[in-house]
C-alpha positions in Angstrom: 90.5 -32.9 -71.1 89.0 -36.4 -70.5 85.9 -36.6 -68.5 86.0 -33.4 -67.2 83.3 -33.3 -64.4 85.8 -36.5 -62.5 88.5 -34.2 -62.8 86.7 -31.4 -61.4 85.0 -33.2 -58.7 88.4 -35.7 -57.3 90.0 -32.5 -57.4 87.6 -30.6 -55.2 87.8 -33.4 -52.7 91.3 -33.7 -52.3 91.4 -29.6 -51.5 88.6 -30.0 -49.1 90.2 -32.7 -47.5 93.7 -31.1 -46.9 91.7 -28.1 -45.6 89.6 -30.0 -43.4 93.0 -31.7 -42.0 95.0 -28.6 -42.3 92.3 -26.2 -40.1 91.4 -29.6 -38.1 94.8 -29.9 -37.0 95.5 -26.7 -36.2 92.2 -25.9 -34.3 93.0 -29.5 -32.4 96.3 -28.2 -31.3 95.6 -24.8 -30.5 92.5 -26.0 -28.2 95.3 -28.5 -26.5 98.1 -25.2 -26.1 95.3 -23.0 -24.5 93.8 -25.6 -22.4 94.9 -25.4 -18.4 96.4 -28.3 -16.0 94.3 -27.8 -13.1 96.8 -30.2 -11.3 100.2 -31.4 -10.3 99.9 -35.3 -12.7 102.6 -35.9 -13.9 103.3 -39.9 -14.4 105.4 -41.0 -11.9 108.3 -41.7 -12.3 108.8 -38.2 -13.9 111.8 -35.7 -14.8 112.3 -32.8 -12.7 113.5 -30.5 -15.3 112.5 -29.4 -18.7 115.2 -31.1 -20.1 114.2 -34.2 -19.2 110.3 -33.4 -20.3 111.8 -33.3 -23.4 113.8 -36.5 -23.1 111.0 -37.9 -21.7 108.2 -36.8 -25.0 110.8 -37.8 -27.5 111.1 -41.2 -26.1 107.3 -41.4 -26.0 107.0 -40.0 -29.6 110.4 -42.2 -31.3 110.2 -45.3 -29.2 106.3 -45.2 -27.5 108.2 -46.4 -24.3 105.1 -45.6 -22.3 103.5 -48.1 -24.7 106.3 -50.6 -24.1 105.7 -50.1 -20.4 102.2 -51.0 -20.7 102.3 -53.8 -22.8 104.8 -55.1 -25.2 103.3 -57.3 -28.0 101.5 -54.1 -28.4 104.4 -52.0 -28.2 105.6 -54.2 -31.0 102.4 -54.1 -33.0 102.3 -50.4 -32.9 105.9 -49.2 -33.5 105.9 -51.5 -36.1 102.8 -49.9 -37.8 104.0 -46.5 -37.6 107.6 -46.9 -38.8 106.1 -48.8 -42.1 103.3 -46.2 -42.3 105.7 -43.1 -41.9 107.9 -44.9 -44.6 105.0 -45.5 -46.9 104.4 -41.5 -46.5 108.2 -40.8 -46.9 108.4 -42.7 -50.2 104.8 -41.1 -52.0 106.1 -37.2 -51.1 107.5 -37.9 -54.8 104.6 -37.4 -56.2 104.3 -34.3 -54.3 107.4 -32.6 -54.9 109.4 -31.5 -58.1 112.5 -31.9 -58.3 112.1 -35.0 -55.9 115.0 -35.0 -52.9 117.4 -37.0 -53.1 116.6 -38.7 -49.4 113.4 -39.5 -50.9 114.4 -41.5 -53.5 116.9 -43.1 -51.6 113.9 -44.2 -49.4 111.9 -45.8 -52.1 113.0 -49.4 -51.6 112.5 -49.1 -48.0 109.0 -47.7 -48.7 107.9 -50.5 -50.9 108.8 -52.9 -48.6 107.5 -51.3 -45.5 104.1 -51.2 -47.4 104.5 -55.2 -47.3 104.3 -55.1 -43.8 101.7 -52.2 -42.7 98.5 -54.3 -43.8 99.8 -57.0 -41.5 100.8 -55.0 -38.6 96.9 -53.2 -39.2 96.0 -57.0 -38.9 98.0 -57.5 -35.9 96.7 -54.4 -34.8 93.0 -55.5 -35.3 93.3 -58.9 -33.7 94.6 -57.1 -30.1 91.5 -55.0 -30.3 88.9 -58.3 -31.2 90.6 -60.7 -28.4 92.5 -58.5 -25.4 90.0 -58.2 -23.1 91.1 -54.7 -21.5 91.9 -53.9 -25.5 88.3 -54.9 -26.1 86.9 -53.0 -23.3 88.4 -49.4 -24.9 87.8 -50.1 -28.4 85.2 -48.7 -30.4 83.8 -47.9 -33.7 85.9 -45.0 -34.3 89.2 -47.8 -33.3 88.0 -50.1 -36.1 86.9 -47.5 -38.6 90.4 -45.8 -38.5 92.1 -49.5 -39.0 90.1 -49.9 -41.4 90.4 -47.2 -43.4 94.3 -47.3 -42.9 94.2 -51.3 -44.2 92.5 -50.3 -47.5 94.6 -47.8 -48.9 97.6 -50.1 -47.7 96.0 -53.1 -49.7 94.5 -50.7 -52.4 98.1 -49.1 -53.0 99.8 -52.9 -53.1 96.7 -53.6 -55.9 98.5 -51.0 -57.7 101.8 -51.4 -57.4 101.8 -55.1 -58.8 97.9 -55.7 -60.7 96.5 -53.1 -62.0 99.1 -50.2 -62.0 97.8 -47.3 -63.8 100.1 -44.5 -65.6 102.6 -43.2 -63.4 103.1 -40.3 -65.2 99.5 -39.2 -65.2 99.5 -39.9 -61.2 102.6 -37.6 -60.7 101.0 -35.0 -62.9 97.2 -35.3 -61.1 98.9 -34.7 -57.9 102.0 -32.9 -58.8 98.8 -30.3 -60.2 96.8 -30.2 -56.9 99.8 -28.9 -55.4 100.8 -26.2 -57.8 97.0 -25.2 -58.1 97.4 -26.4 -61.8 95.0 -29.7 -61.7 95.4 -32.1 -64.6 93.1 -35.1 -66.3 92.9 -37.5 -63.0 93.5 -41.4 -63.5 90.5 -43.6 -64.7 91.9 -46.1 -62.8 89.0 -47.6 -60.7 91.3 -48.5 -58.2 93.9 -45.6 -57.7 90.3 -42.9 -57.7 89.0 -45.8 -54.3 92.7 -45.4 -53.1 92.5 -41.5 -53.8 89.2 -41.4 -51.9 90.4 -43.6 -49.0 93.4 -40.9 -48.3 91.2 -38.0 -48.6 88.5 -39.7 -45.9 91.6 -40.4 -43.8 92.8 -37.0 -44.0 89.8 -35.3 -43.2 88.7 -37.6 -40.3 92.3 -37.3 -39.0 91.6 -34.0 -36.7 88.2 -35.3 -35.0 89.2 -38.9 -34.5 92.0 -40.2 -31.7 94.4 -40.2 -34.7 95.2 -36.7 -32.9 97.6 -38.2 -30.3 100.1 -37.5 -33.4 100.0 -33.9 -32.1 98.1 -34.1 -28.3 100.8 -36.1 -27.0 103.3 -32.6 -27.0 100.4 -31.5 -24.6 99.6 -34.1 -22.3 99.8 -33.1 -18.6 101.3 -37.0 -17.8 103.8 -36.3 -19.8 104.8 -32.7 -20.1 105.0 -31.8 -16.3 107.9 -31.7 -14.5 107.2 -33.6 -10.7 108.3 -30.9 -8.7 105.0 -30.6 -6.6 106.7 -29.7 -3.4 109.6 -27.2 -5.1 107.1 -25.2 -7.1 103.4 -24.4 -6.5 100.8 -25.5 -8.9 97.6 -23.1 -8.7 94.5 -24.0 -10.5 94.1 -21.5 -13.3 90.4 -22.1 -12.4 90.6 -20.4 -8.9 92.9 -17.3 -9.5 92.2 -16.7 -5.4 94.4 -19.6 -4.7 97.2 -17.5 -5.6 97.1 -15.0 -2.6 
């Protein structure tokens, strides 16, 4: 095996990243299932019935309508941004998985070209947060270094695709390894190992960064409460006595 110690040590950063995203994750959304409404807040106007919580958290999660609501160029900027990200992760599960599903490769195309747009919707993205005033005001260094980080393996994974592609093969087979706990020789490629490391920082900043509205919003109060204040009595978990 060439270079042995890169292999070893790419390979021990790419588990500790999944880990630290996998237990972040799950710790994250555990702490959001056990944590207690002390009120009634539902955003009004709200559903009255579970049915139309769920109605109402799907159209937040598929069409960010609450976005929309608030502000559509960036409504547009964002659902544009997710759509060509979640392709871009759609079309690389081939690398992951063996035999590769046929809905995956039907989605290749699509991926390639949604990767076209995703470092220009991160731009867009960007550009609200440097010159929207109220934007400004609620941005921080966190809100950058996430763009950030999300614009360079977009641009880094382009690099590849079209200047300096390295061996598919031996990319299917470094990866294809970390997930059958069977690594193989990892890439030389200068430019897929800064791509590789890129993934693996987003991965394990993913739980403790506002990335986690991907799994908060099934727990937000706003959004998960039914408004029936006056039908059904909300008691503060935090004063049991209320109950009597």
């Amino acid at each position: 095996m060439e270079f042995p110690i890169l292999t070893i040590v790419f390979s021990l950063i790419a588990y500790g990243a999944a880990a630290i995203f996998a237990v972040g994750f799950a710790a994250k959304v555990i702490k959001y299932a056990r944590t207690p409404s002390p009120l009634k807040i539902p955003t009004t106007p709200a559903p009255t019935t579970s049915f139309g919580v769920v109605l109402r958290v799907l159209g937040d999660v598929l069409l960010f309508k609450s976005l929309y609501k608030g502000n559509k160029w960036t409504w547009v900027g964002g659902i544009i941004f997710h759509y060509t990200f979640l392709l871009v992760v759609l079309r690389h599960l081939r690398y992951f998985l063996y035999p590769v599903p046929g809905f995956i490769m039907a989605l290749q195309d699509y991926g390639i070209y949604a990767a076209y747009i995703l470092p220009l919707a991160v731009l867009y993205l960007l550009m609200r947060r440097t010159t929207v005033d109220r934007t400004v005001f609620i941005s921080s260094l966190a809100d950058y270094f996430a763009l950030a980080l999300i614009f360079g393996i977009a641009v880094t994974g382009l690099l590849m695709k079209y200047y300096v592609r390295p061996f598919m093969v031996d990319v299917k087979g470094f990866i294809y390894g970390l997930v059958t706990l069977n690594p193989s020789s990892v890439p030389l490629e200068p430019v897929f190992l800064l791509h590789l490391l890129l993934v693996c920082t987003l991965l394990a900043y993913f739980p403790f960064s506002k990335l986690m509205h991907a799994g908060g919003i099934f727990f937000s109060p706003t959004r998960t409460q039914t408004d029936t204040p006056r039908e059904r009595r909300h008691v503060n978990p935090w004063s049991p006595n209320l109950s009597a």
